[in-house]
N, C-alpha and C positions, 0 to 999 in steps of 0.2 A: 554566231555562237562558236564558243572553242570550243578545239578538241575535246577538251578534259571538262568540258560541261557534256559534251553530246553524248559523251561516255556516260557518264555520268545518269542521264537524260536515259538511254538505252539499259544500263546498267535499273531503274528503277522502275521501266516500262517491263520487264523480261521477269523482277519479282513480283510484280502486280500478277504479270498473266499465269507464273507458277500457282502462288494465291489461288488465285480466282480458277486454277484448272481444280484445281488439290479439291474446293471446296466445291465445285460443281459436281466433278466426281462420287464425291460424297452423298451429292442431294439424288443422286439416281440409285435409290438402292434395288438389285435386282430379287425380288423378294419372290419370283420362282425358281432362282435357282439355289436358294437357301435351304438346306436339308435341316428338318428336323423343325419346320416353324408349329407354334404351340398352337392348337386344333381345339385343344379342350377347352370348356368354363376356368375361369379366374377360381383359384390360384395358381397362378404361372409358376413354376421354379425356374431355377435359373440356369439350367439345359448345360449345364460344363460337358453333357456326352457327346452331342453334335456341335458343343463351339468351336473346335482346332478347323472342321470342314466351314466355317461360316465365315472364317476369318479372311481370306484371300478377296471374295467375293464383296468384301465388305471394306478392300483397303486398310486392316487392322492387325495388326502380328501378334504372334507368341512372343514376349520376352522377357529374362530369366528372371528381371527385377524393372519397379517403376522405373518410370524415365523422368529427366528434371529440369529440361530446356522448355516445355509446358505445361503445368502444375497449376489445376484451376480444379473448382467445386460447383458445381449447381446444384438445384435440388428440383427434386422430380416427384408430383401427387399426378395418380391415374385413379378415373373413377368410371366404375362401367355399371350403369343403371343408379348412376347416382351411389352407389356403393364405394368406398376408397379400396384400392387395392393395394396391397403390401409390396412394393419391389424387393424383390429378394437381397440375399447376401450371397455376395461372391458371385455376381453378374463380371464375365469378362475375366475370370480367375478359373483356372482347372488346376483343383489340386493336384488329381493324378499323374499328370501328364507336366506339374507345377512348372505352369507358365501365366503370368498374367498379361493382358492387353490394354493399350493406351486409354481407353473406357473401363471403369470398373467400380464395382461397391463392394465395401468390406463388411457393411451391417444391412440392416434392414430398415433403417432412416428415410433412404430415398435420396441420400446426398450420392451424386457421380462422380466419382473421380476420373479426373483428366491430367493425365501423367505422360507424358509421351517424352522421346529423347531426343526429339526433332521438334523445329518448330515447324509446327499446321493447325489447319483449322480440322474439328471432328463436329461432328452434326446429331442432332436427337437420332435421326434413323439409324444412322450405327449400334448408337448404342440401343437401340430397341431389337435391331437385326444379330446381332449376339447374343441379345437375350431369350431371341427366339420369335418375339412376339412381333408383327406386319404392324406398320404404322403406315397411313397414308391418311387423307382427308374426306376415306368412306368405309377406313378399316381400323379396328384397333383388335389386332390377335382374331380371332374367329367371329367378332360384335361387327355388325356390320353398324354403319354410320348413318346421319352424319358427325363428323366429330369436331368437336368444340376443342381450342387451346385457349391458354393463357399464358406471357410472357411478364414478370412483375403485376401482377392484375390487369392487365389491357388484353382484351379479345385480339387474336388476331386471326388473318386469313391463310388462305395456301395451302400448301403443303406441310405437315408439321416435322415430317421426316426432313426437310431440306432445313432446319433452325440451328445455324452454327450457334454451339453453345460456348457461353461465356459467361467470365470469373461470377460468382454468385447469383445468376438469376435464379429465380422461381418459376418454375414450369407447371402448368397444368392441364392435364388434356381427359376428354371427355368422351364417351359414347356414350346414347341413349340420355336418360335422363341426365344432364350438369348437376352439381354438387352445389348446395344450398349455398355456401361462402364461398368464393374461388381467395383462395390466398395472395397476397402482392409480396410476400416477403418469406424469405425463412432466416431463423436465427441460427448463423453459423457457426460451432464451437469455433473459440478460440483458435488462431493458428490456421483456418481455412477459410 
């Protein structure tokens, strides 16, 4: 092997393991040292008071505008007792303080925006841990579990907080009673 392959060789072993650190990171959300996680019944808001403190913890910044080196959408149905819950607007956005974060929604759709200036991977639990709300695979917010997901309509297992998310999937996760339909798709405007 030459040099300038081993390089090479090395060179592509050393971004695999950034990768793979960035996105492991990500799947351990430390979700008691989250100030401010939502206690109450559904409906959740979108807690902008304690997001600036949740951000560090969660490997997510304040910054002054979207980022555009990773620019993707998915879309996100939560249902708890079989009920659909509305994901807020302006999850990952503090006006006050007006900074937004690499995870963020602008309406109440359910579509995530994923904006960042870097390229990485971001994972459902972040953005669940900005919004305030505990996600794991016996918690969703104060419902204790078990909890049901779905990726494009296919059940899957795990952890849901560790699901690197990616350009247009369909998300959908459950406590208590699952929701009659699970979705396999969502129609994305135009442009996303």
């Amino acid at each position: 092997m030459t040099v300038q392959r081993r390089i090479l060789v090395l060179a592509a072993c050393l971004a695999a393991c950034a990768a793979g650190a960035g996105t492991a990171a990500a799947a351990q959300i430390p979700w008691g040292k989250l100030p401010g996680l939502h206690r109450s019944p559904v409906p959740w808001t979108n807690d902008s008071s304690s997001l600036y403190r949740r951000l560090r913890p969660l490997d997510l910044h304040a910054l002054g505008q979207e980022g555009a080196a990773v620019h993707i959408h998915a879309h996100l149905d939560v249902y708890v007792a079989g009920q659909h819950v509305k994901v807020p607007a302006l999850v990952g956005i503090d006006v006050v303080r007006q900074f937004i974060t690499e995870l963020h929604t602008h309406d109440t759709s359910g579509v995530l925006h994923v904006e960042s200036p870097s390229m990485r991977t971001f994972t459902l639990g972040q953005f669940f841990g900005e919004w305030g709300v505990k996600l794991s695979p016996s918690w969703v917010g104060p419902y204790p579990g078990p909890v049901l997901w779905w990726v494009n309509g296919k059940l899957r297992k795990g952890d849901p907080a560790a699901l690197v998310l990616r350009a247009h999937q369909e998300i959908v996760v459950a406590v208590g009673v699952p929701p009659l339909h699970v979705p396999k798709s969502y129609r994305f405007p135009l442009g996303e």
